[in-house]
Every structure is written in structure tokens, then in C-alpha cells.
C-alpha positions in Angstrom: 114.2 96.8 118.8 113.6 96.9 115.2 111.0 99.9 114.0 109.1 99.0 111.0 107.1 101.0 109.0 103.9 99.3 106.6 101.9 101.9 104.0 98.6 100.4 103.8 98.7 98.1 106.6 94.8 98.1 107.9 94.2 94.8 105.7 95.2 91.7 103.9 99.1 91.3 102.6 100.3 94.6 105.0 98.1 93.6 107.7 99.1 89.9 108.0 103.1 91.3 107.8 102.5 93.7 110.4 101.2 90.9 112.8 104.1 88.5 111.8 106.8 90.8 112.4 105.1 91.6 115.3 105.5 88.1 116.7 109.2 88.2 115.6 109.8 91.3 117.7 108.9 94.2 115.5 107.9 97.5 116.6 105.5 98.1 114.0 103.7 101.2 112.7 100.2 100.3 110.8 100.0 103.6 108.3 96.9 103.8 106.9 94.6 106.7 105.1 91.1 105.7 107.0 92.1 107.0 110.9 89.0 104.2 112.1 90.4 101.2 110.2 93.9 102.3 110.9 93.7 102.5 114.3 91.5 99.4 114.5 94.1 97.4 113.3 96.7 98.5 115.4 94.9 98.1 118.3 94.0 94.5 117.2 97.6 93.6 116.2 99.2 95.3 119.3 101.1 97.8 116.5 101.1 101.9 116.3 99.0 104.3 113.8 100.5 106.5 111.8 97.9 109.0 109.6 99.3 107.8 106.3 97.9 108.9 102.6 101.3 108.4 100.5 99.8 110.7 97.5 100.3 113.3 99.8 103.6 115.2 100.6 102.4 116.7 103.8 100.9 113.4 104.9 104.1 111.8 104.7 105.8 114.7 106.1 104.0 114.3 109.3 103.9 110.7 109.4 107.9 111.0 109.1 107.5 113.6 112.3 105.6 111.5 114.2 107.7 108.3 113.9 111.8 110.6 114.5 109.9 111.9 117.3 108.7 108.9 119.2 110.9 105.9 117.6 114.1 108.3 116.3 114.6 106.9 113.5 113.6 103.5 110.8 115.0 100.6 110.6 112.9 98.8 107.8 110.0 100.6 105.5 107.4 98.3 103.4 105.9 100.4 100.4 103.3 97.8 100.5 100.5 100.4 99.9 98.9 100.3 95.9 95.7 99.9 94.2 94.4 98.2 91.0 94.1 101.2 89.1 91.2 100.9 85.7 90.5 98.1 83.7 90.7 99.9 80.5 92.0 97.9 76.5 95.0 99.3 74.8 92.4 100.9 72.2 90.4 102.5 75.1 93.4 103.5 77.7 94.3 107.4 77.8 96.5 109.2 80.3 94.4 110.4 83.0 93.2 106.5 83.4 97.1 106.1 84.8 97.2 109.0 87.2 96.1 107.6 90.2 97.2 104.4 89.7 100.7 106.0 89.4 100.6 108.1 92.2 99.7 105.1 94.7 102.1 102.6 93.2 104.9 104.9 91.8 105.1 108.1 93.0 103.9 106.8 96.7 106.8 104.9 97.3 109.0 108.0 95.7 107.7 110.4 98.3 108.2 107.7 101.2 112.0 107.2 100.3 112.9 110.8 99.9 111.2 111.8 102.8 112.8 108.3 104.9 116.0 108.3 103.7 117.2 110.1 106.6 115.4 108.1 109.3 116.2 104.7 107.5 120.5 106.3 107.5 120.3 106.7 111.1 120.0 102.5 111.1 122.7 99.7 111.6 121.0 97.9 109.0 118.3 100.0 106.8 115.8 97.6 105.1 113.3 98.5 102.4 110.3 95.7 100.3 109.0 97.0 97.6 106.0 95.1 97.3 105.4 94.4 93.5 103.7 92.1 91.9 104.2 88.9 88.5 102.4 91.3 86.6 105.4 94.1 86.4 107.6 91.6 85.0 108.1 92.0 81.2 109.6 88.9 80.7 106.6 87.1 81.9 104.0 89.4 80.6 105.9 88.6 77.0 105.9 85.1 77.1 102.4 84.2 77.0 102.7 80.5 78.7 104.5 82.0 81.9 101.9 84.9 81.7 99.2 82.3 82.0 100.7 80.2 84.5 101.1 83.4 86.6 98.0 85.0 86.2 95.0 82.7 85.7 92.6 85.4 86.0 93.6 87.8 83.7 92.0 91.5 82.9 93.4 94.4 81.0 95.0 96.6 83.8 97.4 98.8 82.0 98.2 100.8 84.4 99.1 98.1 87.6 101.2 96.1 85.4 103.2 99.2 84.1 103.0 101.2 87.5 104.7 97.9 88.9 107.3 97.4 86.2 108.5 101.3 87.0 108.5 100.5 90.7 111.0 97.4 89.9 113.3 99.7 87.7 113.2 102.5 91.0 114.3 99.5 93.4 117.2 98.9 91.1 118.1 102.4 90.8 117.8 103.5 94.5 119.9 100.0 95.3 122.4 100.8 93.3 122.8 104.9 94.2 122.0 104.1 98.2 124.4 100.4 98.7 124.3 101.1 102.4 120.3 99.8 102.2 118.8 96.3 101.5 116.6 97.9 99.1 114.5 94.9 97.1 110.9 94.7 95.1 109.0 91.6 95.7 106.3 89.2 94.0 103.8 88.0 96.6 102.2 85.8 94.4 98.1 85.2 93.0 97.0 86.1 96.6 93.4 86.0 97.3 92.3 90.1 98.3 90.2 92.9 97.8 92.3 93.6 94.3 91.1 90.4 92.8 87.7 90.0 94.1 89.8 87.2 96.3 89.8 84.9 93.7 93.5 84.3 94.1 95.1 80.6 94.4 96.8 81.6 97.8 96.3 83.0 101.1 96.9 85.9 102.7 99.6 84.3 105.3 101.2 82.8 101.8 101.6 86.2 100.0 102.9 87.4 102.6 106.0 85.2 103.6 108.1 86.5 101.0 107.3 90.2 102.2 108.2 89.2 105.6 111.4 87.1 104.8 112.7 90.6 103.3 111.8 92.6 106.2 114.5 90.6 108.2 117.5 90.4 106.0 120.6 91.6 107.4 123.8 93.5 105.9 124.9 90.9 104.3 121.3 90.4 102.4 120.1 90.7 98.8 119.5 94.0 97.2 118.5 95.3 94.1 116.8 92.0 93.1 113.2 90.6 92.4 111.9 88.2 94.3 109.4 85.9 95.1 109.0 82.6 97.2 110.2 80.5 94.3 113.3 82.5 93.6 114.3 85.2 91.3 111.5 86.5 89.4 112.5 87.7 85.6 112.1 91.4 85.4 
């Protein structure tokens, strides 16, 4: 039985991955900060809660505690957790406006690999998604056609774009230090959520095929790469 862990997995892209690899067989935990929506989903998608807040050591901690202690170990982990951060101009952006933004999207999926590294180890085949997004590739934020063809809606978020081009540059990093893991960052696509007012041009079940297709690589598997439905993204 494959264990799979999903940060932020009471709603749209982790939700709708947690109830497909459900279906293929999955023993899934939901993490979640809220405890009521957490364990609402869980109990709708026939998965486990975990108490999850990943900008918290001691939350992770524990959620790492609970999972050795009734799964013994991880087999895959999707950081699929992250927020939009501020909608802030070049001229009007200062530090603090990043902060959280990077501690969700950055630092979150930091404090989830150090902590399940050794749970992950313990697997014949150890699996992490990154879930990214179009708008932390540079090459496509610098050529203003593909920019446009990827983003139709677009708003100055500093902080997502740049707190997703730094979680890219970790997958690489981690990939190439930890070659025992399928370790890759992926591109779900212009899905329609919360983060966009659901204005997106796809659907929740479309964002997240590429997340799931990740989740069930095998040794012999990509890693270190970018990735969306249509292929290689351009970092």
C-alpha cells in the first residue's frame, strides 16, 4: 500500500489529488491547518487527518509523529500547500509584503523535506511533487507573448511568482543531492480556485492530472524537471 501525504489538501487542486489517488489505491493523509475542514474532507474522501500548518516546525514535527507511528514511514509527499501572497507594484513592494508568502510556498516545503526525509528513505520508491506554478518560470515571465498566453489574468504578485521560481531551484537542488527520490516541481496550469477568484480556463480535475501523474512514477521516473501536462515547462 502506497502512503501519501498532501499539505493543504481540504480543497480544490489537493483535494481533488487526494480523492484520485485514493481511487488508484492510495493511503492518503489530508493535512490541513483548519481541524473542521480537514477532517471534513477526509471523512468525505475516505482519507486520514493530519493537524498540518507547514509554517510551523512543531506542527510538522507532530504531523511527522503521527504518520511513523501509524503508517511507519512515506512513500510519496505533495507540497501542494501555498497561498497568493500581496498584490503589491515593483514601486510599492517591501520585504515584509514577502514574508508570509515565503514561508507557505518556500520555507513550507523546506521544513516538510527535512523533517520527511527519513520517513520518505525508509521507501522502495520515495516520490515528492512540488506543486508550482507558469508563473515561477523566468523564461516565460521574460517573454511577454508566452507570459500572456499563460496568464490571461494577470496581477502584480511579486511574491508567488518569485516564491515559486525559488521552490523550482530547491527541487533541482534536493534532486540532485538526494538521487534515490523522484523529486519534481510541477505547473498545474490556469486552474479555476480560490487563488484566482476561479476565473481560471481549467478545472479542478484538469489542474490536477499532472499532480497526480507525478504522484505515481516509479524508479525509473523523471526527477529534477518541470513539468506540466504539455511537457517540459521552461524554468
Amino acid at each position: 500500500m502506497t502512503t501519501t501525504l498532501i499539505t493543504g489538501a481540504n480543497k480544490s487542486l489537493g483535494f481533488e489529488t487526494a480523492r484520485r489517488l485514493i481511487a488508484a489505491g492510495h493511503t492518503v493523509y489530508i493535512g490541513a491547518r483548519d481541524p473542521q475542514r480537514g477532517k471534513e474532507a477526509a471523512a468525505t474522501l475516505g482519507a486520514r487527518y493530519v493537524p498540518l500548518d507547514v509554517t510551523s516546525d512543531e506542527s510538522v514535527d507532530n504531523a511527522a509523529t503521527q504518520i511513523e507511528a501509524e503508517a511507519g514511514g512515506l512513500d510519496v509527499l505533495i507540497n501542494n500547500a501555498g497561498i497568493p501572497g500581496q498584490v503589491r507594484t515593483a514601486r510599492d513592494l517591501r520585504a515584509d509584503d514577502l514574508r508570509q508568502t515565503y514561508d507557505v510556498n518556500v520555507f513550507g516545503p523546506v521544513r516538510m523535506l527535512h523533517r520527511f526525509l527519513p520517513l520518505l528513505e525508509r521507501s522502495a520508491n520515495p516520490v515528492v511533487v512540488n506543486v508550482s506554478s507558469g508563473l515561477g518560470s523566468i523564461a516565460t515571465a521574460t517573454d511577454p507573448e508566452a507570459h500572456s498566453a499563460a496568464v490571461p489574468v494577470w496581477v502584480p504578485a511579486p511574491g508567488y511568482g518569485s516564491s515559486k521560481a525559488a521552490l523550482n531551484m530547491l527541487t533541482v537542488q534536493y534532486a540532485r543531492q538526494l538521487p534515490e527520490l523522484r523529486i519534481n516541481t510541477v505547473d498545474p496550469g490556469y486552474t479555476a480556485t480560490d487563488f484566482n477568484g476561479h476565473s481560471g480556463d481549467q478545472t479542478v480535475e484538469q489542474g490536477a492530472e499532472i499532480i497526480v501523474r507525478l504522484a505515481q512514477i516509479g524508479p525509473d521516473g523523471p526527477t529534477g524537471e518541470y513539468l506540466s501536462l504539455t511537457g517540459t515547462v521552461p524554468w
